[in-house]
C-alpha positions as CSV (number, residue, x, y, z in Angstrom):
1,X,61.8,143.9,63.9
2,X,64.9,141.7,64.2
3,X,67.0,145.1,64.8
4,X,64.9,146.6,67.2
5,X,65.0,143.2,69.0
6,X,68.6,143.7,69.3
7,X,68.4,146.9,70.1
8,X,66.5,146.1,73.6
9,X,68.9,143.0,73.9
10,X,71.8,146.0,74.4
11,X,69.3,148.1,76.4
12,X,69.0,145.2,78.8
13,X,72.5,144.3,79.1
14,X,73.6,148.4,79.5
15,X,71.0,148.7,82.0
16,X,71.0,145.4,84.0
17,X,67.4,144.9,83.3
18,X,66.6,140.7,83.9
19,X,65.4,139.6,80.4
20,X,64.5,136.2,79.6
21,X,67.4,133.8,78.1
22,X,67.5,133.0,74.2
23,X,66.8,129.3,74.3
24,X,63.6,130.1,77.0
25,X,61.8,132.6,74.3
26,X,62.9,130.2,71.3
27,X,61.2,127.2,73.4
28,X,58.2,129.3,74.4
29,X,57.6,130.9,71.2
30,X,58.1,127.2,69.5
31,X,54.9,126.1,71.5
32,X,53.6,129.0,71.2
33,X,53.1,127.7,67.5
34,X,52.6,124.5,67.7
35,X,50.2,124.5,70.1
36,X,48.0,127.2,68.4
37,X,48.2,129.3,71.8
38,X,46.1,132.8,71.1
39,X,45.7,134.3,74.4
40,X,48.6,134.5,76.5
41,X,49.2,136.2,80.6
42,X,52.9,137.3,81.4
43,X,53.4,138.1,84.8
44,X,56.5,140.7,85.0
45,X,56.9,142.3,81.6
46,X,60.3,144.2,82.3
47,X,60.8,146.3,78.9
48,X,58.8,144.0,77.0
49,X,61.2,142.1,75.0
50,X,59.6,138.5,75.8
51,X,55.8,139.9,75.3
52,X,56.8,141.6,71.9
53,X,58.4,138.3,70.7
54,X,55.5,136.0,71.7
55,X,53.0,138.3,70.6
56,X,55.2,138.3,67.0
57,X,54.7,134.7,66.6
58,X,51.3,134.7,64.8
59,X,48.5,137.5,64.1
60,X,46.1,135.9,66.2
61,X,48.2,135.9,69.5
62,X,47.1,138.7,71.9
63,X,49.6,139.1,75.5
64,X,48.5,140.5,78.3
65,X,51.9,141.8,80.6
66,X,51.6,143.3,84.2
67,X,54.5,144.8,85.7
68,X,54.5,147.0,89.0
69,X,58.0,149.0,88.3
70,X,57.0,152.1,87.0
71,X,60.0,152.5,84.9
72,X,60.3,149.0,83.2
73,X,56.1,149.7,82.3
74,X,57.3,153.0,80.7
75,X,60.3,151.1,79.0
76,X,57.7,148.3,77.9
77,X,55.1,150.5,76.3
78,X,57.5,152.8,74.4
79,X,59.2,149.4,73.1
80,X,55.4,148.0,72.3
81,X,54.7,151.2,70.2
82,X,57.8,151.5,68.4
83,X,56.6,147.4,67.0
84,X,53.2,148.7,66.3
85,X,51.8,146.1,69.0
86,X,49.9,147.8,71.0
87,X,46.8,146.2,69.0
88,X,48.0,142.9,70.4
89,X,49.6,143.8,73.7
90,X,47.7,145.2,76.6
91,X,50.3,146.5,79.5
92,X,48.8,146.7,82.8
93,X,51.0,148.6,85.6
94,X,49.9,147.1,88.8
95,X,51.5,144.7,91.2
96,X,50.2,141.1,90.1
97,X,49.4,140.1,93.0
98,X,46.8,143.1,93.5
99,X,45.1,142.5,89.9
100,X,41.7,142.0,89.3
101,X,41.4,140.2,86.3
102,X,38.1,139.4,84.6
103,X,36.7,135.7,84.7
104,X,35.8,135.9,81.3
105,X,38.9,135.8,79.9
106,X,40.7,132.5,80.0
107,X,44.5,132.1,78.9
108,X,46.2,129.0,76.6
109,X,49.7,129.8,78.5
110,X,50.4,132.2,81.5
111,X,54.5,133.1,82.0
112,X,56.2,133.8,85.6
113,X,58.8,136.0,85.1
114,X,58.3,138.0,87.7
115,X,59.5,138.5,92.1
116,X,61.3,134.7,92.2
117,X,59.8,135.0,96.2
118,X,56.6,135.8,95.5
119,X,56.3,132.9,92.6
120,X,53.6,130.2,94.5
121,X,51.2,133.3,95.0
122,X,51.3,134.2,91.5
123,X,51.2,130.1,90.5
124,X,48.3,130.0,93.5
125,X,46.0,133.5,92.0
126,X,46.2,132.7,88.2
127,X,45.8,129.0,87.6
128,X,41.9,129.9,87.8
129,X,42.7,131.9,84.6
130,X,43.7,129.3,82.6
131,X,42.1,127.9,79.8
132,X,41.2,123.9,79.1
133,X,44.8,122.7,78.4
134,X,46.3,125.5,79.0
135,X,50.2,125.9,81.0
136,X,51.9,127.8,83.6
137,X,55.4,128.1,82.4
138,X,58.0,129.5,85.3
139,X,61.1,130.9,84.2
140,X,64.7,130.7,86.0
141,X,64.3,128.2,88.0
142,X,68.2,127.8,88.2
143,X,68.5,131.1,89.2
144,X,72.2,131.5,87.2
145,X,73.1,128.2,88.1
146,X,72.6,129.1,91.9
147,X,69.6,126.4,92.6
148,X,70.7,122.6,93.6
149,X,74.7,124.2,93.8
150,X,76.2,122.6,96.4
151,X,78.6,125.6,96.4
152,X,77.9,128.1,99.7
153,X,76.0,131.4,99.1
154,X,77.6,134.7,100.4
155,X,74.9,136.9,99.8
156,X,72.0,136.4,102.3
157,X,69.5,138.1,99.9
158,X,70.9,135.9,97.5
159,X,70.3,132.5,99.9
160,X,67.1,134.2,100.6
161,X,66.0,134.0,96.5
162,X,67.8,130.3,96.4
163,X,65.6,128.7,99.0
164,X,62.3,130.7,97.6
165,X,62.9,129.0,94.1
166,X,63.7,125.7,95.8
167,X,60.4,125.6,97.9
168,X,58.1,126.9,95.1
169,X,60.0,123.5,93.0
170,X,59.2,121.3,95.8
171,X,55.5,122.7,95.6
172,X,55.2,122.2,91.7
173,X,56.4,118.6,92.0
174,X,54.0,117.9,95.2
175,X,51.0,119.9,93.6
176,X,47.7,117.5,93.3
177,X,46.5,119.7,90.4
178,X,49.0,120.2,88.7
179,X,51.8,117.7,86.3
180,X,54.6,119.9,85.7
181,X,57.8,118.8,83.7
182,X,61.2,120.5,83.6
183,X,63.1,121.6,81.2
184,X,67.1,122.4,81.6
185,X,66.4,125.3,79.0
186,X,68.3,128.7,79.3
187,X,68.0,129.6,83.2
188,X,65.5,126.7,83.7
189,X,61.7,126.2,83.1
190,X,58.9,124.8,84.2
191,X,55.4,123.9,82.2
192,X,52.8,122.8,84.5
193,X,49.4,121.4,83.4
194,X,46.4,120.4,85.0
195,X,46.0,116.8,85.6
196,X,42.3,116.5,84.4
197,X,43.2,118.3,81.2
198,X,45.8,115.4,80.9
199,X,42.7,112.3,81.2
């Protein structure tokens, strides 16, 4: 296992593919065990790498990952396989925003790793999914150091991502609901819990 996870650490870096940072997964997968979390909703799987490490964390923990680039889905089932997962890890290729998922099924932590634009929709559709004390953990939230830089952007697509993750901050810390706390862990996190679950 510890090879193979290597092996998609190259595969990521060869091929450019956004995977979460070192110190993110450690933190997540620490809670992960601590906190006795079982059922678990990733929003952007990429090739799989930070599904495949929480799912690895205990036998009981089951992920579900949706990702809408038809590639990266491929790349993420292949890589599930290969770890004899796909008992614990259900892919879903679909746009997460066009998802129907079933009531029934209640999550103990749901991860946004996904289109940094589109992250208050995904906050917005799934927080109905989670479970009683359950968390919405957001990842890169410094964008590569980009977010609260007072340095000037060239890139307009790249101001364009800035000011999306600085709004959907601004709506986490204003949220009603929701207490979130963040954490200056690899490319920045969020954990956001509901505020009844906290009484």
């Amino acid at each position: 296992m510890k090879e193979f996870i290597l092996e998609m650490e190259e595969y990521a870096k060869d091929k450019n593919v956004p995977i979460i940072e070192k110190d993110s997964i450690t933190f997540l997968m620490k809670y992960i065990k601590l906190n006795n979390v079982k059922n678990i909703l990733e929003i952007g799987s990429a090739i799989g790498y930070s599904s495949i490490l929480m799912a690895s964390v205990s036998e009981d923990v089951k992920v579900t990952t949706i990702e809408r680039d038809e590639a990266r889905y491929m790349e993420c089932l292949k890589n599930v396989k290969k770890c004899n997962m796909d008992k614990k890890i259900n892919v879903v290729y679909q746009d997460a925003l066009e998802v129907n998922l079933t009531d029934q099924v209640k999550y103990d932590l749901i991860f946004i790793d996904a289109a940094k634009g589109q992250y208050i929709k995904f906050f917005e559709k799934f927080k109905y999914f989670l479970a009683k004390g359950g968390i919405i953990v957001t990842d890169n939230l410094k964008f590569h150091g980009y977010v609260g830089s007072k340095k000037p952007i060239e890139s307009k697509n790249l101001r364009g991502i800035v000011s999306k993750i600085e709004k959907y901050i601004l709506f986490l810390k204003d949220n009603e609901e929701f207490d979130t706390k963040f954490y200056d862990v690899g490319d920045g996190l969020s954990v956001s819990v509901k505020k009844e679950d906290l009484k």
